[in-house]
C-alpha positions in Angstrom: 27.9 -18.9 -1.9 24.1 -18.0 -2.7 22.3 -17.7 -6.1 25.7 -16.1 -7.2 26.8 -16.9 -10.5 29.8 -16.7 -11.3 31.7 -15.3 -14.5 35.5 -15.2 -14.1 38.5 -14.5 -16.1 41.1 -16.9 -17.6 43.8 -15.8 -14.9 40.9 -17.0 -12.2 41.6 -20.4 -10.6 38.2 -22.0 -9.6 38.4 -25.5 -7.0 35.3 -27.2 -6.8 34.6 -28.9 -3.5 31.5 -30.5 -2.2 29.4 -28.7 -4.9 30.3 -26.0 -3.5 33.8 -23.4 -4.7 36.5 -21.1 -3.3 37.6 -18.6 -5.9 41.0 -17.3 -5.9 41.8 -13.5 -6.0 38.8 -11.1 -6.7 36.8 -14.0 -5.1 33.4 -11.8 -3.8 30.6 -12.8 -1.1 27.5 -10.9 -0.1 27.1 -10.6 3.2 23.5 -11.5 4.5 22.4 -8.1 6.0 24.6 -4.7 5.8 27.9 -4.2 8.0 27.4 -8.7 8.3 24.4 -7.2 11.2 22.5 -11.2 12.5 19.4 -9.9 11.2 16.8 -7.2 9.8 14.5 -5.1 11.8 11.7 -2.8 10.3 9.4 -0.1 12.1 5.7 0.3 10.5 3.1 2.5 11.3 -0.4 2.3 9.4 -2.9 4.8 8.2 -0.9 8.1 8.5 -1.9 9.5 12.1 -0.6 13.0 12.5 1.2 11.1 16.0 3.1 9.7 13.1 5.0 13.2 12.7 4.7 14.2 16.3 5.9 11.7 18.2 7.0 8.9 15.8 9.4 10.8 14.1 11.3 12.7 17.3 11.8 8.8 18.8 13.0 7.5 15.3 15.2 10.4 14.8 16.7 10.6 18.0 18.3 6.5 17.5 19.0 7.2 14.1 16.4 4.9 12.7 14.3 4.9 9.9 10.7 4.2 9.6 7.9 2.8 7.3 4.6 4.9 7.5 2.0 3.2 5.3 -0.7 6.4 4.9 -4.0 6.0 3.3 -4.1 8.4 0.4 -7.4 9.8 0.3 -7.1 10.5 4.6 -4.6 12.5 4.3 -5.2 16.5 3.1 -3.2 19.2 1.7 -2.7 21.5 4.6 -3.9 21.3 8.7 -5.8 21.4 10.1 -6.5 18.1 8.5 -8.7 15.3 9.5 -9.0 14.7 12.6 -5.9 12.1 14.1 -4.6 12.4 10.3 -1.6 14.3 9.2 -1.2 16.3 5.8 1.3 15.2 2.7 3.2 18.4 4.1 4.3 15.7 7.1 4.7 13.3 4.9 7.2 14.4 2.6 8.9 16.2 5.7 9.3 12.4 7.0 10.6 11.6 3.3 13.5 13.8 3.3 14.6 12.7 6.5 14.7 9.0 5.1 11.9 7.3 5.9 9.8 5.2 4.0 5.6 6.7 2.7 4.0 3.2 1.9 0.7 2.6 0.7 -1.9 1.6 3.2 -4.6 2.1 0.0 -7.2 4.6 -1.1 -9.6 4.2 1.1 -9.1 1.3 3.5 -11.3 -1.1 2.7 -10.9 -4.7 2.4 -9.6 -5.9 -0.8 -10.4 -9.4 -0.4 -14.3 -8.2 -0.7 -13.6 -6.6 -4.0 -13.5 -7.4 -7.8 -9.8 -6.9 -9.7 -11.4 -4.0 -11.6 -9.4 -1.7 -13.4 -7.3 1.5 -12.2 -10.1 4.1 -13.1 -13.0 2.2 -11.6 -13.4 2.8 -7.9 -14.4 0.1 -5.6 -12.3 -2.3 -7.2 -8.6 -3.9 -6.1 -6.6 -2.1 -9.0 -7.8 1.5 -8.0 -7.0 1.1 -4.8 -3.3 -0.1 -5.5 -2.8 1.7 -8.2 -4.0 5.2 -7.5 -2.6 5.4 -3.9 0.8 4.3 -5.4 0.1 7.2 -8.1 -1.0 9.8 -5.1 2.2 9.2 -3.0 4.4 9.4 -5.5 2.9 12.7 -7.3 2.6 14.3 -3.8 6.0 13.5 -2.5 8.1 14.0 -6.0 11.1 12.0 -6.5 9.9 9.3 -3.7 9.3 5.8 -4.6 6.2 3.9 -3.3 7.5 0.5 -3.4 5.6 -1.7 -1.0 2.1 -1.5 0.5 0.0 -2.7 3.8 -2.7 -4.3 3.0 -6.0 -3.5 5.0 -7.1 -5.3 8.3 -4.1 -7.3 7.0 -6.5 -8.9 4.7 -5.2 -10.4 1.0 -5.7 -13.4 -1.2 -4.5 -14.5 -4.6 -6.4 -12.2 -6.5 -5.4 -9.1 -3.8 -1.4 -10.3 -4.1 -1.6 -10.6 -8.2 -2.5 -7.2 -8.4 0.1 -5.8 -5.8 2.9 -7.7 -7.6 2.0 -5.3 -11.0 3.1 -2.0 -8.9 4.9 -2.9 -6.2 7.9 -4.9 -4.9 6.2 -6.2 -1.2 3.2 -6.4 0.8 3.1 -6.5 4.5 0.3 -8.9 6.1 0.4 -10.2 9.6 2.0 -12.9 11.3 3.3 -14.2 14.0 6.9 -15.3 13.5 9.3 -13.3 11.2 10.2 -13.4 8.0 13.2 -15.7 6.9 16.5 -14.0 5.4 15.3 -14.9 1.7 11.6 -14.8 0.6 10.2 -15.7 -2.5 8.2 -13.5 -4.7 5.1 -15.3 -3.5 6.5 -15.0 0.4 7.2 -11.5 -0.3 3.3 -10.4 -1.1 2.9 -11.9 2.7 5.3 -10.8 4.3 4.7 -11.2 7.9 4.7 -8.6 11.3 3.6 -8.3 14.8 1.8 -6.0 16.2 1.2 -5.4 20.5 -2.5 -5.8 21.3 -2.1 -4.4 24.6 -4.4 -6.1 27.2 -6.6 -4.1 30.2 -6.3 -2.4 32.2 -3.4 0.7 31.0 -3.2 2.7 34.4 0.0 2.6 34.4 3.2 2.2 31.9 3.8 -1.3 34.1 0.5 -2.6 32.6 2.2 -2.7 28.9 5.3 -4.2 29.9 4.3 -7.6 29.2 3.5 -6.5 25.9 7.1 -5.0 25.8 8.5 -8.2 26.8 6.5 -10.5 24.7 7.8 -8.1 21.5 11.6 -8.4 22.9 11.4 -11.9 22.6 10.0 -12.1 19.2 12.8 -9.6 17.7 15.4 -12.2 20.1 14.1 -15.1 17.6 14.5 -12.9 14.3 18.2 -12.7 15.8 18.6 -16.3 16.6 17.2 -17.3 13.0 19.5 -14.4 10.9 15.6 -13.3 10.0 13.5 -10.3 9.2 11.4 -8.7 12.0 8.7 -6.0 12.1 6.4 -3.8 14.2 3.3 -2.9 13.1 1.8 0.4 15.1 -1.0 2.7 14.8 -1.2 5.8 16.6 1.4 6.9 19.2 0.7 9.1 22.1 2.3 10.1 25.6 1.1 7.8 27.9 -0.3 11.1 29.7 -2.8 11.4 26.8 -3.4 7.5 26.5 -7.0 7.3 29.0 -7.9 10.3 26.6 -7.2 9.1 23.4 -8.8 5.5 24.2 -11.9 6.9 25.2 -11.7 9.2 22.1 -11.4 5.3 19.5 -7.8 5.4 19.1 -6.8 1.6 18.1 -4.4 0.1 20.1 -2.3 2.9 20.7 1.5 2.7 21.1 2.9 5.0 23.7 5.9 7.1 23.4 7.7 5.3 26.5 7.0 1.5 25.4 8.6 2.6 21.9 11.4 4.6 23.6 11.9 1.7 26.0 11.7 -0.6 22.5 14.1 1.6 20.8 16.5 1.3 23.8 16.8 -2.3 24.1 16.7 -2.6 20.2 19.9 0.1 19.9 21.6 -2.4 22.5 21.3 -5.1 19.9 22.1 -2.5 17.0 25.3 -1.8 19.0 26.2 -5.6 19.5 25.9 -6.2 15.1 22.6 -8.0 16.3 20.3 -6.0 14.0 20.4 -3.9 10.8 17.4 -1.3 11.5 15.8 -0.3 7.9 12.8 0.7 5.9 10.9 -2.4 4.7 11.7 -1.1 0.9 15.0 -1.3 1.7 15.3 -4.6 3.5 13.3 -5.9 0.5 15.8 -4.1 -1.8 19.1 -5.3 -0.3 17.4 -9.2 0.0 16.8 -9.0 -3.6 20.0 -7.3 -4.7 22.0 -10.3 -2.6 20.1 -13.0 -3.9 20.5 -12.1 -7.7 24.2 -10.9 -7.5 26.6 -11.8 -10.0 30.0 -10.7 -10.9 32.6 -11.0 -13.0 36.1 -10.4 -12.1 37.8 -8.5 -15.5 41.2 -8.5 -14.5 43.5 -9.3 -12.1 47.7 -8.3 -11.1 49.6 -7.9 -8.1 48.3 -4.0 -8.0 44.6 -4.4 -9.5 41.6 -5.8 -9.4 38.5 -5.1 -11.5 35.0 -6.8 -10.8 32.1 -6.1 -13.0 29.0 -6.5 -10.5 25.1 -6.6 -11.5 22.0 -8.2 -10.5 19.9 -7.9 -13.1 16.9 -6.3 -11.5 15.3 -2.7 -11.6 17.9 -0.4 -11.2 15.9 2.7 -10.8 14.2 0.9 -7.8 17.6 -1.5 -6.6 20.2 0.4 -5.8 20.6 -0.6 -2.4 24.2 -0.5 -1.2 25.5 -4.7 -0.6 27.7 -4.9 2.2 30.6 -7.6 0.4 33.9 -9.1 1.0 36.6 -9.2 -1.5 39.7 -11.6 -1.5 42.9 -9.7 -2.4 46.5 -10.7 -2.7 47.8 -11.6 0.7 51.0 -8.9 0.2 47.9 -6.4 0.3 47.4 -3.9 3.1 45.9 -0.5 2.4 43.4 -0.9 -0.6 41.4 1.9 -2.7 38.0 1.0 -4.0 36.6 2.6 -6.1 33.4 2.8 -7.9 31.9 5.3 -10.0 32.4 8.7 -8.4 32.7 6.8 -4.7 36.3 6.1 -3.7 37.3 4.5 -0.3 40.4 3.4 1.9 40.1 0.5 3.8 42.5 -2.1 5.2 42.8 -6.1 4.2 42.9 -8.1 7.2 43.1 -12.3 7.1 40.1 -14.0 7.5 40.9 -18.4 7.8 43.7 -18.5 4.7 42.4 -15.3 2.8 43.1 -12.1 2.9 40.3 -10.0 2.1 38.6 -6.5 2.3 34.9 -5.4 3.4 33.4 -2.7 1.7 30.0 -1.7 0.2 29.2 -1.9 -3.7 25.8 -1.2 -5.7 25.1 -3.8 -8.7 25.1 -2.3 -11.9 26.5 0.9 -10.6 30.0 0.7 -12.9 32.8 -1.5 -12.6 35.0 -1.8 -9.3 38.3 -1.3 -9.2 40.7 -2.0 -6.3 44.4 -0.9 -6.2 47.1 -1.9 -3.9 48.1 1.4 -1.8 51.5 -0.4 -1.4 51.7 1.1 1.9 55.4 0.2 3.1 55.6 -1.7 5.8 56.8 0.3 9.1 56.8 0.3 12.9 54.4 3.0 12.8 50.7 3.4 13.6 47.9 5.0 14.9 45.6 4.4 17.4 43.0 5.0 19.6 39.8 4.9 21.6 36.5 7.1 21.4 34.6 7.2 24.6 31.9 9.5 25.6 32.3 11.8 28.1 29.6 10.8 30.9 30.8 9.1 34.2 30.6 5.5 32.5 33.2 6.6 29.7 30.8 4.5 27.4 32.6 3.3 24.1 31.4 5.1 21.1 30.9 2.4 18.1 30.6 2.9 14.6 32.1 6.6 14.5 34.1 7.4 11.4 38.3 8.5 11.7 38.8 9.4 8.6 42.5 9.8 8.4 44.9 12.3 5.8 48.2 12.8 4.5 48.7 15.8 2.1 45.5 17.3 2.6 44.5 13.4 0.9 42.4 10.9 2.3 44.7 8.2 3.4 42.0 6.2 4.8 38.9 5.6 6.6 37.9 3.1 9.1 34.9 3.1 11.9 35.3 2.2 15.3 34.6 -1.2 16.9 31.8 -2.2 19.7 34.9 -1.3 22.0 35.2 2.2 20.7 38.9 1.2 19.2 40.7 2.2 16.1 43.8 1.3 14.2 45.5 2.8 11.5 48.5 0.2 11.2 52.1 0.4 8.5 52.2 3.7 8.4 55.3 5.5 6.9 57.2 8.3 8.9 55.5 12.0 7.9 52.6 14.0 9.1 49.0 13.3 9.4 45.8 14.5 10.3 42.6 12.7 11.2 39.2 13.8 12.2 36.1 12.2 13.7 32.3 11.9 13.1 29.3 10.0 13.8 25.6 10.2 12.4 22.2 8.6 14.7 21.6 8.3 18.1 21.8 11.7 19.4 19.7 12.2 22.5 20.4 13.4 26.1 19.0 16.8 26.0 16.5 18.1 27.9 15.4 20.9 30.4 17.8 19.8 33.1 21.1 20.7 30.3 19.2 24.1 29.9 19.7 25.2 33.4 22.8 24.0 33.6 23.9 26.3 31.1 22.2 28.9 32.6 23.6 28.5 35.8 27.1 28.6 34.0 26.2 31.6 31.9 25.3 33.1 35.7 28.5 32.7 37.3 26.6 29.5 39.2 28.0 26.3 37.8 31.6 24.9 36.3 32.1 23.2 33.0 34.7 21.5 31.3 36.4 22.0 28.2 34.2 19.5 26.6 31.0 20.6 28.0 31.7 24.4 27.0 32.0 22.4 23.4 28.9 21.0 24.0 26.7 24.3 25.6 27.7 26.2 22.4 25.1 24.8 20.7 24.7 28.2 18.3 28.5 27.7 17.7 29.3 31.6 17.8 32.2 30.8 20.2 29.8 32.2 23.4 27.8 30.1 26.2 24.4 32.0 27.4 21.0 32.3 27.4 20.5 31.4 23.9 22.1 28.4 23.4 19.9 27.6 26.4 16.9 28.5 25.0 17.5 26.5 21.7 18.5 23.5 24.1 15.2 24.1 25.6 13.5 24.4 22.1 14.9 21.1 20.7 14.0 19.6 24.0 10.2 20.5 23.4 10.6 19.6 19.2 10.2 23.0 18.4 13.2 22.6 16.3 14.9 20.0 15.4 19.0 20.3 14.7 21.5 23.1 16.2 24.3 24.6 13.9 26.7 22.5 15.4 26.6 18.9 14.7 24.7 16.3 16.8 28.0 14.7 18.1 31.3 16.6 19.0 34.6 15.8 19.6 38.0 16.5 21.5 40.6 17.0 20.0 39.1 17.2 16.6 40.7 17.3 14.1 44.4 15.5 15.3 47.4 16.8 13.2 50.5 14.5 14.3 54.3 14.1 13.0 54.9 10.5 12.7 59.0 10.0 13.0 60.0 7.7 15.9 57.3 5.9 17.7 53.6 5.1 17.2 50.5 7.2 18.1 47.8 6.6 20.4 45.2 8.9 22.1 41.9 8.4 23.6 39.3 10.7 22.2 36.3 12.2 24.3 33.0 12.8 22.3 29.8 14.1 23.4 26.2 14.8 22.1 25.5 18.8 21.3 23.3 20.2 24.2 24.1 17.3 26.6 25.7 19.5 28.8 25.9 17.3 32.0 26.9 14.7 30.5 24.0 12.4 31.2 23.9 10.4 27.8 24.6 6.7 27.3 25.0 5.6 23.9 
């Protein structure tokens, strides 16, 4: 185990082998990046371009992955039109509420290292600059927490660092390799990114794949250590505007392709448990929260467990879910966890000569208690597959089944990298279960338009599941206007339909268990993607 210490109670056997222990029951290990993912991955972007909102955050939002924008608090203006390139805090905290990280890139942007420590009234100096760009974000985006900064031209020293470590809980340099899976405090007030300098000429999105391959390969060695990568960006344009923009100062500038192209081969890595996409504040808080967990386990029968967890840091700042495994009693099968308000079903399965659970719990959040469902054992169960309904029938990972008995959730599980689920020892009776996934919508465009057109016209055929799909509106009709919103969210001009982002059939499932197990094979599909060109 890591810096865990370890408090347990007298029913608690403890062996001792090689300096090292295995606890019996209530026995708990932090895993070293959420859902046990290889390794960490963070997107940056400096200096708050308004690109940031316009083309940033569509990409993001269509994979499902949070950013870090580090603005520079006295760029960026109430209302646009706004400096020119820069966006307003109305963009900002729009980003906010979707998620994303605001980070402090300083005032002004000047370079620390050429400054005196000062004080946080004094302009000019390092403490003004940290401080009262901390202050700005956090009084212009209310309830957001500025936690780590950028510092300029990548620039810092001992002096810069000393006064970073009085406000915030990182600081992002440069580097060339990433960051390892632990950092110390000093480690943390360095911690290390990439950014692609894209070489000349750029007449053509070919020219920047080098640059695209050369990133790949530094994110492949994050994986291959367990580490922590990053991108650092600037501005983001369609490679249509890039000659324009160039010639107009932009630095370096990203262009939507090479991050969609990015964002592609980094959701194949997602979707294989090689990366945990998140925020640097988060990947700084769930590194901290693992390295100074603790528990105690309270108590401990054949039907309950209870496990005191902390970590003794900030917890108005770390309250980062850790993703954990619990042993449990080996006669276990169906376990509720519950913590605080938060209560869960999930099943133990054996891992070597333990029987354990995974689950999520936040230190210092209340005490966790799991109980023993008891499930009796039975030949029953149910099963299944999600697939998505384009030609490839590509499995759909990490979608929630949620599964009830009595109107009560029984259980819920997520799918594998196969698309599979299992709800095993079920008793004989009736059930429902429904299904849903959050991230990665996308799809959509002008060409799912028409086709709905066309079907609206008399012109074109769809299938059950498409019709589920064209009724973006969800008023039980297909026509012009759930093309025209297609259209609309195609172009950004909105951003969500009334139904949700993925769709499913059947959906819910109500089934009368009583003489032989359950299996179906379940068809989902993105909203809008009405030919069924999408592959997750």
């Amino acid at each position: 185990m890591r810096k865990h210490t370890v408090f347990t109670a007298a029913i608690t056997i403890i062996l001792f082998f090689n300096n090292t222990f295995a606890q019996s029951i209530g026995e708990v290990s932090v895993k070293t990046w959420p859902d046990d993912r290889k390794s960490a991955f963070s997107f940056t972007f400096d200096d708050g371009y308004l690109t940031d909102y316009e083309y940033v955050r569509p990409i993001m939002n269509q994979f499902g992955f949070k950013a870090t924008f580090y603005v520079i608090a006295d760029f960026l203006t109430e209302n646009p039109p706004g400096n020119w390139r820069y966006g307003t805090w109305w963009h900002f905290k729009q980003l906010a509420q979707e998620g994303h990280e605001i980070g402090s890139h300083t005032m002004t942007h000047s370079d620390l290292t050429k400054m005196s420590t000062g004080n946080i009234t004094t302009p000019g100096t390092i403490q003004y600059e940290l401080y009262q760009s901390k202050r700005r974000i956090e009084e212009k985006i209310p309830g957001h927490l500025c936690i780590t900064c950028a510092y300029p031209y990548t620039n810092h020293n001992s002096s810069v660092d000393n006064v970073a470590k009085m406000y915030y809980q990182a600081g992002r340099a440069t580097g060339s390799s990433p960051n390892n899976s632990s950092m110390s405090e000093n480690e943390l007030f360095g911690v290390k990114c990439q950014w692609p300098a894209f070489n000349s000429p750029r007449n053509s999105l070919s020219d920047d794949l080098d640059e695209l391959e050369n990133f790949k390969n530094y994110i492949q060695n994050s994986i291959n250590s367990g580490g922590w990568a990053m991108l650092m960006g600037h501005e983001v344009y369609p490679f249509s505007m890039l000659k324009e923009m160039l010639n107009k100062g932009a630095y370096y500038p990203i262009t939507t392709e090479w991050l969609t192209d990015l964002c592609n081969w980094i959701k194949t890595k997602y979707n294989a448990n090689d990366i945990w996409v998140g925020t640097a504040a988060d990947v700084v808080r769930y590194m901290k929260q693992r390295d100074n967990f603790y528990y105690q386990v309270l108590s401990s029968t054949n039907s309950e467990i209870q496990i005191s967890v902390s970590d003794n840091l900030d917890n108005s700042i770390y309250n980062y879910p850790l993703t954990v495994d619990i042993t449990v009693p080996s006669s276990w099968n169906a376990v509720t966890i519950t913590q605080g308000t938060n209560s869960q079903v999930v099943y133990a399965y054996n891992s070597g000569n333990k029987k354990i659970i995974r689950t999520t719990v936040i230190p210092d959040n209340g005490i966790v208690k799991l109980n023993n469902n008891a499930v009796p054992p039975s030949n029953y169960s149910i099963s299944g597959k999600i697939v998505y309904h384009n030609s490839s029938q590509t499995p759909i990972q990490n979608a929630e089944v949620k599964l009830l008995k009595s109107g009560e959730t029984i259980a819920i599980i997520y799918t594998d990298q196969q698309g599979n689920f299992s709800f095993p020892d079920l008793s004989a009776g009736t059930y429902n279960f429904t299904f849903k996934k959050t991230g990665n919508w996308g799809g959509v465009n002008s060409s799912d338009a028409l086709v709905t057109v066309r079907y609206f016209a008399g012109l074109e055929s769809l299938d059950d599941i498409q019709k589920l799909a064209a009724d973006v509106n969800d008023d039980g009709k297909i026509n012009s206007t759930d093309a025209l919103l297609i259209l609309r969210r195609f172009a950004m001009l909105i951003d969500s339909f009334t139904k949700p982002n993925w769709l499913f059939s059947p959906n819910p499932i109500t089934i009368n268990l009583s003489d032989s197990n359950y299996y179906q094979v379940i068809k989902a599909i993105a909203a809008g993607d009405v030919n069924r060109s999408y592959v997750p």
